[in-house]
N, C-alpha and C positions, 0 to 999 in steps of 0.2 A: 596348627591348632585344629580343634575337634568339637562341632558344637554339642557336643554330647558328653556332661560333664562325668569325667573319671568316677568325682565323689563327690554325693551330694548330701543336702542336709541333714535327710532322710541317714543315710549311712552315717553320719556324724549322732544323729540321735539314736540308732542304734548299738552305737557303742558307747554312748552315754550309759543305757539301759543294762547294758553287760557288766561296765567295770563296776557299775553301782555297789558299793559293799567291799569290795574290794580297793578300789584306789581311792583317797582322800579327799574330798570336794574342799579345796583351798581356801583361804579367807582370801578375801579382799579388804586392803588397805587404802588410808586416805589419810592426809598430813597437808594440813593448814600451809604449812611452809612448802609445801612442792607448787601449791595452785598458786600460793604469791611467784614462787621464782617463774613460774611455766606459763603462766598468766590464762590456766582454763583449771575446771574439774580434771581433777588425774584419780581415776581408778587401781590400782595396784593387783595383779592378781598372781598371788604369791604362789608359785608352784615351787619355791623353795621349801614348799612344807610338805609336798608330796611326797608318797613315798618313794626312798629312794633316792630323797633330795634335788627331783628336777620331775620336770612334764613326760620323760621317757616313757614312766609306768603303764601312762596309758594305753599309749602305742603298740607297746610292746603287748602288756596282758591284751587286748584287744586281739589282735594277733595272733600269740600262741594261743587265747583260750577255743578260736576255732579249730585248731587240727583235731583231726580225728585221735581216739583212743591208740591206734595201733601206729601212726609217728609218733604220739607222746610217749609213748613207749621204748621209741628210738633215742629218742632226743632232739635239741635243739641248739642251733650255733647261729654267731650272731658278730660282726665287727663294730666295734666301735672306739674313740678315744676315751669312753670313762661312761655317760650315763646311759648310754643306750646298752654299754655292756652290764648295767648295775641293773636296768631293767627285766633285761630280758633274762638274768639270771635270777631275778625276784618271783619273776613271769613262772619262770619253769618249778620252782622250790614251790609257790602256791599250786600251779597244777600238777605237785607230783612227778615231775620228769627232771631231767639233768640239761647243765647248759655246756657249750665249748666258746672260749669267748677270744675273738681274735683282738689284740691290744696293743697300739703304740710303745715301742720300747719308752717312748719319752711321757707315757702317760703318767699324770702325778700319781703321786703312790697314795694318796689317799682312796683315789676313783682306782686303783687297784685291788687295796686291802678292804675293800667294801666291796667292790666284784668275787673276790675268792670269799668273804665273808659269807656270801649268801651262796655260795657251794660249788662256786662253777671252776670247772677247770679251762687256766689262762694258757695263750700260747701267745706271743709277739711276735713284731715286724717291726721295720723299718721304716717308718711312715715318708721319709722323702726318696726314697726310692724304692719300696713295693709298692703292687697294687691292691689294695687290702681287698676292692670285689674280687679279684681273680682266685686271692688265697682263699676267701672266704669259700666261694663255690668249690674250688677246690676240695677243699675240708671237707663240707657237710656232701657235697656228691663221695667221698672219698668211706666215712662214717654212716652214710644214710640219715642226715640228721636234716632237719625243716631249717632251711638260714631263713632267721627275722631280722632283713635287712633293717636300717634305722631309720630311713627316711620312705625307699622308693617301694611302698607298697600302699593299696587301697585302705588298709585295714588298720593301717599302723596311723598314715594319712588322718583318717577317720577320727582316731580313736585321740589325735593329738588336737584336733577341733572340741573336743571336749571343753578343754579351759577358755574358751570363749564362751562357748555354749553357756557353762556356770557363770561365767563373767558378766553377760549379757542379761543375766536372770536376775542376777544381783543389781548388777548397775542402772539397770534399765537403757531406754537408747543411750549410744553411744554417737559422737560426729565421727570419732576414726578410734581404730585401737591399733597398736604400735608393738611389734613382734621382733625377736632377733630371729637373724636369717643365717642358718648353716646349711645340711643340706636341702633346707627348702620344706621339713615336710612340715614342724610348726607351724609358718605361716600358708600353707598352703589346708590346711586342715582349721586354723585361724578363717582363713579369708573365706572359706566353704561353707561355715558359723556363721560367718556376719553378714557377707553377701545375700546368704539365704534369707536369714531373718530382717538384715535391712540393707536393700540394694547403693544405697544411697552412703552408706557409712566409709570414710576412706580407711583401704590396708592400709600402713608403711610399716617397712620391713626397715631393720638396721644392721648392719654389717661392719666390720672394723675395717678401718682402710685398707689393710695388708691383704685383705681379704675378699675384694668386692666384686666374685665372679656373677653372683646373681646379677647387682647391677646392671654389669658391664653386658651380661646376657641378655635382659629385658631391653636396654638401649639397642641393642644389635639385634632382635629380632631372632635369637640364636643362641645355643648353648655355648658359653666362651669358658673355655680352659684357660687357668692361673698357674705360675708354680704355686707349691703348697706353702698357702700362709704361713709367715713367722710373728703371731701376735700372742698377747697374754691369754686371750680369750677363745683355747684352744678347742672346745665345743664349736666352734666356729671356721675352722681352720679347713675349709672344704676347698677343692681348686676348680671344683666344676658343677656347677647344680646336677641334681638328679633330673632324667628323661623324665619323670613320671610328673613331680613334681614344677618342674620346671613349667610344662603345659600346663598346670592348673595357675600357678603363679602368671604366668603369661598373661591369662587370661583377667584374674580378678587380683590380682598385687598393683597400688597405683603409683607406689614409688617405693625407691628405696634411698636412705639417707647412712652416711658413715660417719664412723669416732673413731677417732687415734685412742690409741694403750692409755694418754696420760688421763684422756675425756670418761674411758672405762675407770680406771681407778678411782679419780673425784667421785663417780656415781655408787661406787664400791665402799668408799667413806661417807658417803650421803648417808645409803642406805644402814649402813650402821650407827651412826651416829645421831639419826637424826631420826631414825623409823625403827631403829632398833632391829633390823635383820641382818642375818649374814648372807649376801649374795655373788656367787662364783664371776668371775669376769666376762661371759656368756652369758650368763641371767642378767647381769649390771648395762649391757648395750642400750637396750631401749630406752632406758631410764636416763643414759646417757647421754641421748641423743636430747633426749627431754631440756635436760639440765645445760647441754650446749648451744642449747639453739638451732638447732640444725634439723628441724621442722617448724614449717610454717605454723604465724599464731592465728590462723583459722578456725582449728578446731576448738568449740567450748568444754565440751565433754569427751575425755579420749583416757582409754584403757589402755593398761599397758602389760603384757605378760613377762612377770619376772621368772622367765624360766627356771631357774635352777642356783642353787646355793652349796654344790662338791667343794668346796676348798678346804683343806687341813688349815689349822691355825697358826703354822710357822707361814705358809705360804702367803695367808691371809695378812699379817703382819708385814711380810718382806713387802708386796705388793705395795699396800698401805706407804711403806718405807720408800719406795724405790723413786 
């Protein structure tokens, strides 16, 4: 660790100032029935409405809208299993440029046909046995194009602290807000938000069992490599925190709590059924963690970032089903 934070509130509040106009400032939701089951205030902050259908946008626009005129000119390429590829290809169609998006063969075809929708041209891999950073740089050194990685950058970081930032404005204090954790950069952009504005307020981050490299990282003092998750909640399906990330998590992340597939899907029928939204099994974590008990009833007041709602409707049913 580094006492000299990567990215601070300062850079969180400036790319609030950027995507202004551009990205969605989300509502926040409240449901009688979540404070009885949870037994505190639960804030909702629905980045299922974002555009693009998850917290990506931010990140991403934040991001691309720095490069200079003559890489936007080049282009931009970008890895991801679904919303970070829908972003950065949003990113690039607002500012006039083209995207190249590298994409899980096993990506759902929803978070596909909304990546090619918005103009970008897709190439795949193999996700349990490529290395998607390698192909990526690959690529973009290959093309001359800017890669806006998903997680491991300052800017992206940044600009994904946003939705606490709104969160916080709205809710007023918070005792803890409650984030899902893939590769680390929502909550670490989350925890840059809240630390800043209230040192006192706990992170927790939530991850699916299949998947709890963060954890296992923050327990060990150390980035621990996983094989690659096999959960429902494939936004999440990371096998090793990001370097960058990871060090800011280290620092201000004060725990992390896990849900099994069946704990995501209850929260997945909660949330529709009961709130009225549709939320991807990735966005449904935190919420899950809520509704399982698997955070302490300390906090009175606690925020929760519904990152993201990508699901097609067959899929969203099966799930429901399964």
């Amino acid at each position: 660790m580094t006492d000299t934070p990567l990215v601070t509130l300062e850079d969180v509040r400036d790319a609030a100032a950027r995507i202004k106009g551009v990205a969605h400032r989300t509502p926040v939701l409240r449901s009688r029935t979540l404070d009885d089951l949870v037994g505190a205030e639960v804030f909702l902050k629905c980045e299922n409405f974002q555009r693009i259908g998850a917290f990506k946008f931010r990140g991403a626009y934040n991001a691309a809208s720095r490069l200079s005129a003559e890489q936007l000119a080049k282009g931009i390429a970008a890895y991801s299993s679904g919303n970070h590829a829908q972003a950065v290809a949003l990113a690039a169609r607002e500012l006039g440029t083209t995207a190249v998006i590298l994409m899980p063969e096993d990506t759902p075809r929803s978070k596909r046909e909304a990546t090619a929708g918005y103009g970008a041209e897709i190439l795949t891999y193999d996700r349990y046995t490529g290395d998607r950073v390698a192909i990526g740089e690959a690529l973009a050194a290959e093309r001359g194009l800017a890669l806006v990685p998903p997680y491991e950058h300052p800017h992206v970081i940044a600009g994904q602290g946003t939705a606490a930032l709104e969160l916080l404005e709205e809710a007023g204090d918070l005792d803890a807000v409650v984030v899902p954790v893939g590769g680390g950069g929502l909550i670490a952009g989350t925890a840059t938000a809240a630390k800043g504005l209230l040192p006192a307020m706990r992170v927790i981050g939530v991850e699916p069992e299949n998947g709890d490299d963060t954890k296992r990282s923050l327990e060990a003092g150390r980035r621990v490599s996983i094989p690659v998750p096999r959960t429902i909640a494939d936004g999440q399906a990371a096998d090793i925190p990001g370097e960058l990330t990871f060090s800011v998590n280290q620092r201000l992340v004060d725990e992390i709590a896990l849900v099994g597939d069946d704990q995501i899907r209850d929260a997945m029928r909660f949330a529709f059924e009961r709130l009225k939204i549709v939320v991807e099994p990735s966005g449904a974590t935190a919420l899950a963690a809520l509704l399982a008990h698997r955070i302490d009833r300390g906090p009175r007041r606690i925020g929760v970032i519904v990152s993201g709602g990508n699901i097609g409707a067959e899929r969203f049913a099966e799930m429901l089903h399964g």
